[in-house]
Backbone as CSV, one residue per row, in Angstrom:
resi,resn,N_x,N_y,N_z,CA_x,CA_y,CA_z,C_x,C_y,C_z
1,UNK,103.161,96.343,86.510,103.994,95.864,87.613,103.120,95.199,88.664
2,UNK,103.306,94.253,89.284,102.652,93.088,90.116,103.394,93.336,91.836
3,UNK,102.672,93.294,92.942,102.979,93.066,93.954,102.931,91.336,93.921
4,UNK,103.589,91.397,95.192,103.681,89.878,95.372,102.199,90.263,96.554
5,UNK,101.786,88.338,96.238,100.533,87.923,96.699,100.838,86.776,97.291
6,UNK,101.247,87.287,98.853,101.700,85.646,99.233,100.812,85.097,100.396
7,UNK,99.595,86.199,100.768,98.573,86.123,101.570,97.274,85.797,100.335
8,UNK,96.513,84.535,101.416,95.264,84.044,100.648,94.230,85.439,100.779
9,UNK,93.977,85.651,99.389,93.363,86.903,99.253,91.688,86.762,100.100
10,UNK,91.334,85.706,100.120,90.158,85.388,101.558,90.295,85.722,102.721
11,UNK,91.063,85.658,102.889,92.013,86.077,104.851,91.875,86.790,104.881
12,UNK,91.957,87.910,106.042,92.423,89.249,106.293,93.984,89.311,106.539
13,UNK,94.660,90.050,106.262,96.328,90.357,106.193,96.487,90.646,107.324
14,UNK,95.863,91.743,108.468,95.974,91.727,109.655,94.579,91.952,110.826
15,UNK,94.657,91.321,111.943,93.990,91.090,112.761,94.106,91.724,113.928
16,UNK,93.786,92.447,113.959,93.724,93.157,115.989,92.338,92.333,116.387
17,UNK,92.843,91.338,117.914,92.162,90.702,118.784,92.269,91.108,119.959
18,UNK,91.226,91.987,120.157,91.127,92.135,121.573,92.121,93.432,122.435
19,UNK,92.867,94.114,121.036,94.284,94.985,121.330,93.868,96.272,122.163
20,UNK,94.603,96.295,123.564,94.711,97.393,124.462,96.263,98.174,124.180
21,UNK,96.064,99.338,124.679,97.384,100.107,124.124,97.379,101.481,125.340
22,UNK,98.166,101.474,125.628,98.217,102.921,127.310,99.915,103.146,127.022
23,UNK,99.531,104.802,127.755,100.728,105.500,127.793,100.502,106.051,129.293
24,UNK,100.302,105.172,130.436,100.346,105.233,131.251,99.034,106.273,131.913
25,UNK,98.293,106.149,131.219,97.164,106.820,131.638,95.822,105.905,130.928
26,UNK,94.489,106.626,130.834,93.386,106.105,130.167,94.047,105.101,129.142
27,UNK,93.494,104.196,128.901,93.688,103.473,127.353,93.463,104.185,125.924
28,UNK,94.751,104.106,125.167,94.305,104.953,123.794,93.492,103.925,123.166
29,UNK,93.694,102.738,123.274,93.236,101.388,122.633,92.785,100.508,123.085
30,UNK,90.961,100.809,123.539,90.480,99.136,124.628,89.746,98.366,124.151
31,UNK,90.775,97.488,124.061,90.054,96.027,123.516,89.639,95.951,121.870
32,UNK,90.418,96.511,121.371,89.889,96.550,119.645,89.962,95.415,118.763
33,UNK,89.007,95.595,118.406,89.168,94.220,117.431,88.874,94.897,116.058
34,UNK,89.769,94.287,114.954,89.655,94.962,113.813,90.477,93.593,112.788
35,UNK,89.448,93.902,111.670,90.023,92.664,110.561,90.820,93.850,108.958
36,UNK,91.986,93.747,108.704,91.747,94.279,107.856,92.138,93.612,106.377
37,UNK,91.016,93.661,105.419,90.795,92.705,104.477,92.111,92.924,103.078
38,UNK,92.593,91.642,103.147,93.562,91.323,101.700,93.549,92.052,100.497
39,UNK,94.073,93.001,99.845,94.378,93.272,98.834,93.054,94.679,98.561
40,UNK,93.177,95.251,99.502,91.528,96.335,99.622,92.268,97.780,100.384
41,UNK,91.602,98.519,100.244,92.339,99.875,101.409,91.336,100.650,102.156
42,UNK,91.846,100.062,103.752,91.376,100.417,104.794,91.713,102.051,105.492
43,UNK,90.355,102.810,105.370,91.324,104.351,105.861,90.598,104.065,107.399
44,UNK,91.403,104.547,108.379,91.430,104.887,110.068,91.198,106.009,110.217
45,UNK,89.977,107.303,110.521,89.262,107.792,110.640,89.414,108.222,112.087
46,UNK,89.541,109.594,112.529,89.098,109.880,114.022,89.980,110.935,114.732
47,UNK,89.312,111.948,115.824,89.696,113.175,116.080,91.196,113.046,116.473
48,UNK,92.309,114.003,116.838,93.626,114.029,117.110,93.220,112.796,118.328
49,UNK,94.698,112.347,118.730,94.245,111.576,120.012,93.595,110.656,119.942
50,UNK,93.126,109.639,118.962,91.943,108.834,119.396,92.835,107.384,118.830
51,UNK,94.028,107.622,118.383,94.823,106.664,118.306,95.154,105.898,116.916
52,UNK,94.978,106.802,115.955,95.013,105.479,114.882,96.745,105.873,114.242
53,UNK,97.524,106.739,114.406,98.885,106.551,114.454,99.032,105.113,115.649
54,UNK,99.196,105.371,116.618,99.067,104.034,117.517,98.990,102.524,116.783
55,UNK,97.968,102.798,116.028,97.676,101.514,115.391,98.430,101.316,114.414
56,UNK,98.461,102.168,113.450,100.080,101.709,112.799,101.335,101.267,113.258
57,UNK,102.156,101.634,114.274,102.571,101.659,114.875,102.923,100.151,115.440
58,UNK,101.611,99.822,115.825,101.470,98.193,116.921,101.123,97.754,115.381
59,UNK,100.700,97.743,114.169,100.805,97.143,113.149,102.352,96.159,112.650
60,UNK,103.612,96.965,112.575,104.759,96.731,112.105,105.494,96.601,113.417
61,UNK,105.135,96.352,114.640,105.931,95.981,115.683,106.717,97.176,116.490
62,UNK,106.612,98.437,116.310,106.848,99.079,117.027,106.528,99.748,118.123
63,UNK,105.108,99.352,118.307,104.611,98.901,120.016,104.281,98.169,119.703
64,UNK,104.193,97.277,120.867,103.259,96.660,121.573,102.765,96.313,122.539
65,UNK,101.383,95.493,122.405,100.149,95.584,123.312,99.880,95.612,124.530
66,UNK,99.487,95.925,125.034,99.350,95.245,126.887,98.361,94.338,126.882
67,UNK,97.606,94.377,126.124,96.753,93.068,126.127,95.904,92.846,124.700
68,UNK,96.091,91.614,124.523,95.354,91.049,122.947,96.509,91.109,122.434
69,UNK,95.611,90.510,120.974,97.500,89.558,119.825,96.922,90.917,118.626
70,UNK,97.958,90.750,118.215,98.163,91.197,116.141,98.756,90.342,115.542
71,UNK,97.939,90.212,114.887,98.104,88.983,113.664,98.249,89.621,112.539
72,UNK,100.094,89.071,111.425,99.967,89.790,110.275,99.893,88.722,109.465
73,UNK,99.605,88.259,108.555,99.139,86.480,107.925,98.893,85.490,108.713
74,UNK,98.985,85.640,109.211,98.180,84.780,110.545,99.168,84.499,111.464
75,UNK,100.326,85.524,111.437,101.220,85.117,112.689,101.053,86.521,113.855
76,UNK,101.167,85.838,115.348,101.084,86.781,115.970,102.493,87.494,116.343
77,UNK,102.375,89.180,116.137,103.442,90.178,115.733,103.952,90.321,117.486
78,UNK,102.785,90.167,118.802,102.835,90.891,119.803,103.912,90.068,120.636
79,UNK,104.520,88.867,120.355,105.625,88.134,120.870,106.818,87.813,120.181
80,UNK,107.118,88.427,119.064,108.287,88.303,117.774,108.888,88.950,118.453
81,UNK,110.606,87.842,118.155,111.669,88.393,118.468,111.607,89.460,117.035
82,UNK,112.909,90.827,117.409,113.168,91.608,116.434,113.470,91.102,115.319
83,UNK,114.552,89.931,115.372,114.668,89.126,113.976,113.513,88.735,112.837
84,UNK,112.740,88.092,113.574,111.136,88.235,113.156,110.549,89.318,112.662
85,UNK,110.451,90.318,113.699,109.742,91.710,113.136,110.771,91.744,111.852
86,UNK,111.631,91.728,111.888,112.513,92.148,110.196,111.772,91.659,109.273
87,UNK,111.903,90.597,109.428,111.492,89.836,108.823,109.462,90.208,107.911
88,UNK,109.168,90.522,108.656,107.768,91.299,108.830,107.673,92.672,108.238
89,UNK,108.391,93.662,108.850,108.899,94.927,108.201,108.856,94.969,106.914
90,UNK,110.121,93.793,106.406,110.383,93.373,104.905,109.345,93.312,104.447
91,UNK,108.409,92.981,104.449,106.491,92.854,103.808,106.025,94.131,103.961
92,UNK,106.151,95.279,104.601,105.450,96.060,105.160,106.072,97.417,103.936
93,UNK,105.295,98.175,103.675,106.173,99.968,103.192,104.938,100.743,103.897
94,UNK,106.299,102.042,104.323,105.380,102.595,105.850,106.004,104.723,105.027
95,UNK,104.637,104.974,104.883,105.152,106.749,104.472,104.618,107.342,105.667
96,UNK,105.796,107.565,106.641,105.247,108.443,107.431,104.672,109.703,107.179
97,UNK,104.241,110.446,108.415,103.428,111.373,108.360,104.410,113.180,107.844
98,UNK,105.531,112.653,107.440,106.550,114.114,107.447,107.328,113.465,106.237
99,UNK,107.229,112.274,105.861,108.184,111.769,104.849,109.226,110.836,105.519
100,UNK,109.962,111.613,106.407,111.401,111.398,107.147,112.304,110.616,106.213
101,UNK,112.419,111.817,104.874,113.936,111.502,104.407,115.179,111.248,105.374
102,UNK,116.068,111.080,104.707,117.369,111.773,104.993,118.116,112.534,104.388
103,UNK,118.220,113.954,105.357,118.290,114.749,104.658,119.648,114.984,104.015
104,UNK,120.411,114.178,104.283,122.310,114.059,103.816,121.981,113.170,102.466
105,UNK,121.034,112.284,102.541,121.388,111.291,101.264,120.282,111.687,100.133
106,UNK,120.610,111.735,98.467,120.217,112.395,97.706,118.535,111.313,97.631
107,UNK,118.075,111.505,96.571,116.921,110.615,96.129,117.517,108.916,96.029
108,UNK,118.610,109.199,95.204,118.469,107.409,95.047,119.181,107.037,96.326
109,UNK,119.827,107.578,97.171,120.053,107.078,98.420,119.053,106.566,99.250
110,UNK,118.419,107.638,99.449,117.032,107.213,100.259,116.117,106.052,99.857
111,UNK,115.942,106.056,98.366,114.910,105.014,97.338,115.747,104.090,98.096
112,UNK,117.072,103.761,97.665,117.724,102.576,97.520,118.136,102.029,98.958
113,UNK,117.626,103.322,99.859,118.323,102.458,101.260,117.810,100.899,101.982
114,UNK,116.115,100.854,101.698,115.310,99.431,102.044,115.918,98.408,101.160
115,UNK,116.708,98.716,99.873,117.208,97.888,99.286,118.174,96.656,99.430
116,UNK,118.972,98.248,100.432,120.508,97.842,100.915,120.450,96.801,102.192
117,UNK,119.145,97.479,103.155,119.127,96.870,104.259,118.314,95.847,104.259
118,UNK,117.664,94.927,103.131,116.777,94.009,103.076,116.903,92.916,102.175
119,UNK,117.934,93.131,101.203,118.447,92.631,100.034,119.622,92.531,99.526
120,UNK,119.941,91.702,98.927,121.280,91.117,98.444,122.006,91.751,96.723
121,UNK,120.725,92.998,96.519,121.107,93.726,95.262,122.622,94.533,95.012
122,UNK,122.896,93.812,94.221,123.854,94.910,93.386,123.899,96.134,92.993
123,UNK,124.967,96.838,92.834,124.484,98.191,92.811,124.208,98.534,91.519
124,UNK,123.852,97.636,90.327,123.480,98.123,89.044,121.900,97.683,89.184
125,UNK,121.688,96.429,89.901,120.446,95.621,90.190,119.387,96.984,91.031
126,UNK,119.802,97.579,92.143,119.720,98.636,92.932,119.200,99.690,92.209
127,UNK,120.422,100.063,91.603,119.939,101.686,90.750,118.513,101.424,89.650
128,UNK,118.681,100.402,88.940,117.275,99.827,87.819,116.175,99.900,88.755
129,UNK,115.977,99.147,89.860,115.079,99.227,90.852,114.236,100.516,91.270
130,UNK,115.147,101.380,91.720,115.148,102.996,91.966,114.721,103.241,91.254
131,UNK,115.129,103.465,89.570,114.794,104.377,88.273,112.692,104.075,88.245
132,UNK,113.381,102.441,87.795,111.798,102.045,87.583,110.731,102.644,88.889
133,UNK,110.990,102.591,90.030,110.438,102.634,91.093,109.748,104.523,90.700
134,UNK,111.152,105.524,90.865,110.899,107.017,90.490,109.779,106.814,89.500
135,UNK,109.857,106.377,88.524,109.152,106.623,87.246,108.049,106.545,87.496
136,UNK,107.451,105.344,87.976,106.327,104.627,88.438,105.505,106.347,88.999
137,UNK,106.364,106.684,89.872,106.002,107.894,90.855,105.873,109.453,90.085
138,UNK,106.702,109.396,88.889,106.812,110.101,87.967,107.942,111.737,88.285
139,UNK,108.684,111.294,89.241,109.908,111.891,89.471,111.311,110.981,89.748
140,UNK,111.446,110.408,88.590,112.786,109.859,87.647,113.727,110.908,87.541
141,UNK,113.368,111.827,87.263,114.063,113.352,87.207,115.067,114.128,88.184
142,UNK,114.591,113.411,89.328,115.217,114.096,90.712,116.245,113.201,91.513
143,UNK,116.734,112.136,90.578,117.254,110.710,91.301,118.667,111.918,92.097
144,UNK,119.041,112.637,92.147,120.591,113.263,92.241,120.217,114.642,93.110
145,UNK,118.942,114.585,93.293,118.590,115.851,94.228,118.721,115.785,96.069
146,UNK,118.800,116.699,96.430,118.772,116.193,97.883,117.071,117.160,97.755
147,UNK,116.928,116.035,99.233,115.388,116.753,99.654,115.395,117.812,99.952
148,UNK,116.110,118.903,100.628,116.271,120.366,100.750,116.078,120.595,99.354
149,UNK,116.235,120.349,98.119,116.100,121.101,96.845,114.730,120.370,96.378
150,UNK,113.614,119.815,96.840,112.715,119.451,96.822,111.332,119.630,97.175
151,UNK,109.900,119.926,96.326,108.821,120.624,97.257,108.266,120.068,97.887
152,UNK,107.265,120.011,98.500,106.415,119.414,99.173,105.673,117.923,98.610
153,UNK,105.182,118.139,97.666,104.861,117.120,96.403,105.705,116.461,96.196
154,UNK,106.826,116.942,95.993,108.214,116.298,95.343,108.736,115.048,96.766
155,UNK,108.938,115.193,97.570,108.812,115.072,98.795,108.328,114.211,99.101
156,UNK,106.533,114.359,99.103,106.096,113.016,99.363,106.121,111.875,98.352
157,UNK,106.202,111.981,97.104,106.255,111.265,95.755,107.528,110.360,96.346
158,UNK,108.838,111.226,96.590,109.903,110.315,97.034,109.710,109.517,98.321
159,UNK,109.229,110.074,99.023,109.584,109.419,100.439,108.159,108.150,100.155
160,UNK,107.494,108.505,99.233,106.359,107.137,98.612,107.163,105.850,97.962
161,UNK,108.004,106.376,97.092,108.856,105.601,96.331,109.992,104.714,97.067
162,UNK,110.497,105.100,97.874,111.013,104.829,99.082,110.103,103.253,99.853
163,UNK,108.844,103.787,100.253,107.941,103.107,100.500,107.392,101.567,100.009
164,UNK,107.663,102.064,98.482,107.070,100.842,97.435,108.228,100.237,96.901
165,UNK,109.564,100.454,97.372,110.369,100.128,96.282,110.547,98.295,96.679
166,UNK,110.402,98.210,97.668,110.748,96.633,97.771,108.900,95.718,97.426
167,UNK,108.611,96.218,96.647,107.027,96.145,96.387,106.527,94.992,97.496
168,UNK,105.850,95.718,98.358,105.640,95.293,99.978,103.966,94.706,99.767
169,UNK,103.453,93.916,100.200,102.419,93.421,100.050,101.581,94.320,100.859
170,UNK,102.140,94.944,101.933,101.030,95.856,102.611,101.659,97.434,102.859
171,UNK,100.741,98.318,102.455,101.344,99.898,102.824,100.695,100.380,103.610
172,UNK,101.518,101.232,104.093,100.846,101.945,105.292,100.670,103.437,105.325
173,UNK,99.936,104.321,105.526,100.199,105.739,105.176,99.644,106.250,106.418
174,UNK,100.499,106.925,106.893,100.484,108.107,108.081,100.189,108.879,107.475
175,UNK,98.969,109.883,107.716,98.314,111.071,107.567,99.443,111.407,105.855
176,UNK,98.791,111.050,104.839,99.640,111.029,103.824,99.537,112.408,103.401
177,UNK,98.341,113.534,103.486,98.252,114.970,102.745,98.195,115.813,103.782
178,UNK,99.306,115.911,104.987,99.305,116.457,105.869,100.390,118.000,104.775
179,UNK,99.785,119.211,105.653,100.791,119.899,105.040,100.166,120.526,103.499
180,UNK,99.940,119.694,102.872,99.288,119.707,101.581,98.197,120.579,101.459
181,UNK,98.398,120.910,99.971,96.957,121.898,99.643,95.660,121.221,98.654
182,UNK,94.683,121.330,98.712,93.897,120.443,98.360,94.035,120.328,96.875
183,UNK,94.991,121.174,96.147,95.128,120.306,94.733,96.148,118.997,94.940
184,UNK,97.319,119.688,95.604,98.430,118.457,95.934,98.111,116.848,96.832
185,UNK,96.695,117.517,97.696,96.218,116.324,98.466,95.404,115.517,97.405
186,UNK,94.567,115.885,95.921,93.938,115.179,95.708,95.192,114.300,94.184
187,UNK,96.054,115.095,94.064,97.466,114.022,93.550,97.421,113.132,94.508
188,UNK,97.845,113.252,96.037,98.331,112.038,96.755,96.933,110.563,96.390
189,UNK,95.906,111.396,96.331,94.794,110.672,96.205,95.288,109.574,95.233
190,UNK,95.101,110.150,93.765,95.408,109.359,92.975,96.138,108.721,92.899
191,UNK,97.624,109.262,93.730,98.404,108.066,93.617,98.524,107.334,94.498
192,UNK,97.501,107.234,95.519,97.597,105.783,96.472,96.236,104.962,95.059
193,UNK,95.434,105.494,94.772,94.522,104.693,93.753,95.659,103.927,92.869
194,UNK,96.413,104.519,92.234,97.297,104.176,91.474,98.140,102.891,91.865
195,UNK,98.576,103.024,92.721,99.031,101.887,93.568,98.826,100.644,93.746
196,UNK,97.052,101.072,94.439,96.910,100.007,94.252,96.082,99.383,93.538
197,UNK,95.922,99.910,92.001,95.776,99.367,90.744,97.051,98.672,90.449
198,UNK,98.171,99.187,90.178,99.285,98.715,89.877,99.944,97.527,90.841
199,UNK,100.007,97.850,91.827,100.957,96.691,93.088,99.561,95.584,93.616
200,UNK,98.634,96.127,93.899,97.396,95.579,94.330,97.897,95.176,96.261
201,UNK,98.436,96.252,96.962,99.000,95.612,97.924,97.623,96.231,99.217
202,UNK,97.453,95.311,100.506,97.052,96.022,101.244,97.580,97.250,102.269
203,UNK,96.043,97.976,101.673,96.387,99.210,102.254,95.619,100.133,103.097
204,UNK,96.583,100.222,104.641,95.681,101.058,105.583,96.190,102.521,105.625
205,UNK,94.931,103.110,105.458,95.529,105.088,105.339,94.865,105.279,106.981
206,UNK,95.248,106.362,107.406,95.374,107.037,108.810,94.837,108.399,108.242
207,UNK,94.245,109.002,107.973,94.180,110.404,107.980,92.760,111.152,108.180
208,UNK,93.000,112.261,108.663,91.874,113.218,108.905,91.768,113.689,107.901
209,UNK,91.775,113.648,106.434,90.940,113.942,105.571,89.919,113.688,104.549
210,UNK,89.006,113.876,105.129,87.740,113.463,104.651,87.514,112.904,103.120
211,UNK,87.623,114.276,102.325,87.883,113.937,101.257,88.533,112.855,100.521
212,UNK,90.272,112.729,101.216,90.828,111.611,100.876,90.325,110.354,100.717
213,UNK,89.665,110.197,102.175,89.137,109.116,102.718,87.874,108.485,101.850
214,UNK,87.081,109.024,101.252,85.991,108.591,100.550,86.618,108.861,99.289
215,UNK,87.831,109.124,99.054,88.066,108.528,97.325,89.031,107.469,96.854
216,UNK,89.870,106.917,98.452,90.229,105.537,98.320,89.720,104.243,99.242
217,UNK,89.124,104.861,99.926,88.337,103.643,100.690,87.655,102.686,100.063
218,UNK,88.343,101.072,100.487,87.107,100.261,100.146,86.423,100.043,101.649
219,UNK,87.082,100.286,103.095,86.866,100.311,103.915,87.114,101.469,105.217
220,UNK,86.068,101.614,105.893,86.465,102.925,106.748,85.710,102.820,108.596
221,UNK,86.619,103.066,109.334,86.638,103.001,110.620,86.462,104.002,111.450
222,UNK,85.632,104.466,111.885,86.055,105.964,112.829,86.229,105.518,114.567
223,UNK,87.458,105.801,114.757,87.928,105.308,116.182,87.341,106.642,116.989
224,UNK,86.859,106.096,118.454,86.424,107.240,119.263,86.573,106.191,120.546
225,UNK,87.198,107.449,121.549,87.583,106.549,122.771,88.283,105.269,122.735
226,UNK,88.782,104.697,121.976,89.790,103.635,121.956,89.126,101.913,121.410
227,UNK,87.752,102.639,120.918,87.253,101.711,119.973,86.500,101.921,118.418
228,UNK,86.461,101.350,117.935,85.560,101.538,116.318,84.722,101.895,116.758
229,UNK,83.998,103.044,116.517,82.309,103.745,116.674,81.554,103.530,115.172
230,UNK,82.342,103.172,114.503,81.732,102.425,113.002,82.309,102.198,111.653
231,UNK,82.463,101.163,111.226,82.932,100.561,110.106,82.334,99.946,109.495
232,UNK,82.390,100.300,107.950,82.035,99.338,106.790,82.123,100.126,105.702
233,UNK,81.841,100.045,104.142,82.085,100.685,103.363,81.693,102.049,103.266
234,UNK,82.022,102.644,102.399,82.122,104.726,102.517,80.458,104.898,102.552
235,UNK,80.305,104.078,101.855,78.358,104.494,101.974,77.774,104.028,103.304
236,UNK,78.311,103.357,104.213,77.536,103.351,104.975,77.741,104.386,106.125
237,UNK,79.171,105.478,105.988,78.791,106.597,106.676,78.536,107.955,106.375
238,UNK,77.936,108.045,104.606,77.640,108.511,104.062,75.878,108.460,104.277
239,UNK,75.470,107.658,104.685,73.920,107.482,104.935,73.809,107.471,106.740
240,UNK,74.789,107.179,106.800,74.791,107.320,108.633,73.597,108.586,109.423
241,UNK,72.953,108.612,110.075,72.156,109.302,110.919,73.058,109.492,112.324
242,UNK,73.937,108.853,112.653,74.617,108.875,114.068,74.925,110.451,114.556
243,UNK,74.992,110.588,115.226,74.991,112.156,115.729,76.909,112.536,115.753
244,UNK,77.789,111.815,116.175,78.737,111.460,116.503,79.858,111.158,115.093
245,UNK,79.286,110.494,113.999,79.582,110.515,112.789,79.378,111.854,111.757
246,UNK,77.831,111.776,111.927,77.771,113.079,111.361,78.775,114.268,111.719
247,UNK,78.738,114.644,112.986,79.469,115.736,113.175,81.075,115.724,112.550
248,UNK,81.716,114.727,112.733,83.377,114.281,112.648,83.064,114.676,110.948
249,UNK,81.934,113.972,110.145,82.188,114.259,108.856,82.094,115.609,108.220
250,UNK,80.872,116.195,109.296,80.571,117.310,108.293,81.400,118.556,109.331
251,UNK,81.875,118.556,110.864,82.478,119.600,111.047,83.839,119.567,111.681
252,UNK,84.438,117.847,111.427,85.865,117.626,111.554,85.777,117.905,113.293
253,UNK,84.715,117.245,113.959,84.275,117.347,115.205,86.190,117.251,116.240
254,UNK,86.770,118.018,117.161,87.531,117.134,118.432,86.625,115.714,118.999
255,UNK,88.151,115.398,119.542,87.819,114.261,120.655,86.780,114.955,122.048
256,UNK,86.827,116.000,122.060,86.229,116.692,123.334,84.663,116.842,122.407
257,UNK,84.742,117.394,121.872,83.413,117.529,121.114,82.439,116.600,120.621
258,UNK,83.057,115.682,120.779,82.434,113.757,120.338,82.057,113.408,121.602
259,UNK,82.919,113.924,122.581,82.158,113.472,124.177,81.218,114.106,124.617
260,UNK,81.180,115.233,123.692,80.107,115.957,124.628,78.736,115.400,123.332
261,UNK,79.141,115.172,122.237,77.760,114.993,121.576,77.317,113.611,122.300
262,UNK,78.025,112.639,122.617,77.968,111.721,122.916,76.944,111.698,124.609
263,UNK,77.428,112.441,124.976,76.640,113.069,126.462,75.387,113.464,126.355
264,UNK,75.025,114.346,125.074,73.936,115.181,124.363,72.889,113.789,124.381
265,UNK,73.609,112.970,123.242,72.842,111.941,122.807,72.284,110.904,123.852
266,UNK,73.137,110.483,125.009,72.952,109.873,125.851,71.778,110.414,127.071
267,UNK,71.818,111.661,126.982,70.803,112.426,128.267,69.217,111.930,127.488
């Protein structure tokens, strides 16, 4: 199965220039600049608080900036009317950080709802869509279940499928093995690998887990204070000496605890 490729795979798919972001206090987001590269998967790295939900977020148009553009193919997202953002969305599959079924509508409700609201499918065109989509995910089985009769695994597999069904050129994953136990987190693993072997779509992960993070990364960012404190491929913070890196990797450092190494390092 093929994603669509309607971005020049040379480009970056999206661009933060210069992006500030406040909730009426300090900046969660100053001045960031970030490229993230075509058809590759970018994980966002960094203690609670340091903003990279945020950045998803101002990714698909649901904030935006106080200052600087986002660029998603080279259009800027930070002045689109909503019609537009639809329009944008439609490109986008987003697994939040809880799933957020619905919990009234069974599996193929939910699969099939981006269908309904984005497309002109029939409801035999619809259901084929769904099946193939489940399968792909490898719970075909549960099309008639509601999510209350569903586990955790089960759960995120759907609310994934959900995600991919309009095969979106770019995915997005909110803290995808939240909740999860490290056999079930290293399934989610494979099946974002899977993905994007199969769809080849770009993809930015958000999560605090380490592990995850160095087994789908082609690229990795650790945000601190409301900017990149370092990016580039998994080996280069795998060889890192930084005092500030090290710690986040090897003891899942706070935002308070990065300031103070940061203080350490600076005296």
């Amino acid at each position: 199965m093929e994603g669509p490729c309607e971005h020049p795979a040379t480009e970056p798919l999206i661009v933060f220039d210069s992006v500030s972001k406040a909730f009426g206090g300090p900046p969660v987001l100053d001045s960031l600049d970030l490229s993230v590269p075509t058809g590759k998967t970018t994980v966002i790295l960094g203690p609670s608080g340091a903003g990279k939900s945020v950045m998803l977020k101002l990714m698909i148009g649901l904030l935006r900036p106080e200052c600087g553009d986002i660029l998603f193919a080279g259009k800027r997202i930070g002045s689109m009317s909503e019609r537009d953002l639809f329009a944008v969305r439609r490109r986008i599959g987003f697994l939040f950080q809880q799933g957020a079924l619905f919990d009234s509508m069974t599996v193929l409700e939910n699969v099939a709802f981006p269908l309904r609201e984005h497309t002109a499918m029939d409801t035999a065109a619809r259901l084929t869509c769904v099946r193939d989509t489940l399968a792909l995910l490898g719970v075909e089985t549960l099309i008639d279940r509601l999510p209350a009769e569903l586990s955790g695994g089960q759960r995120k597999r759907v609310a994934l499928a959900r995600a991919i069904v309009l095969r979106p050129e770019c995915l997005l994953y909110d803290e995808p093995t939240t909740g999860l136990d490290p056999i079930r987190s290293d399934v989610v693993a494979k099946l974002i690998q899977m993905l994007q072997r199969e769809l080849r779509p770009t993809s930015v992960v958000v999560t605090h887990d380490i592990p995850l993070a160095f087994k789908v990364a082609d690229q990795m960012l650790l945000l601190r204070q409301g900017q990149i404190h370092l990016a580039g491929p998994p080996e280069i913070f795998t060889k890192s000496d930084d005092a500030i890196v090290r710690s986040f990797l090897d003891g899942h450092a706070t935002a308070e605890e990065l300031c103070a190494i940061e203080s350490e390092v600076a005296a």
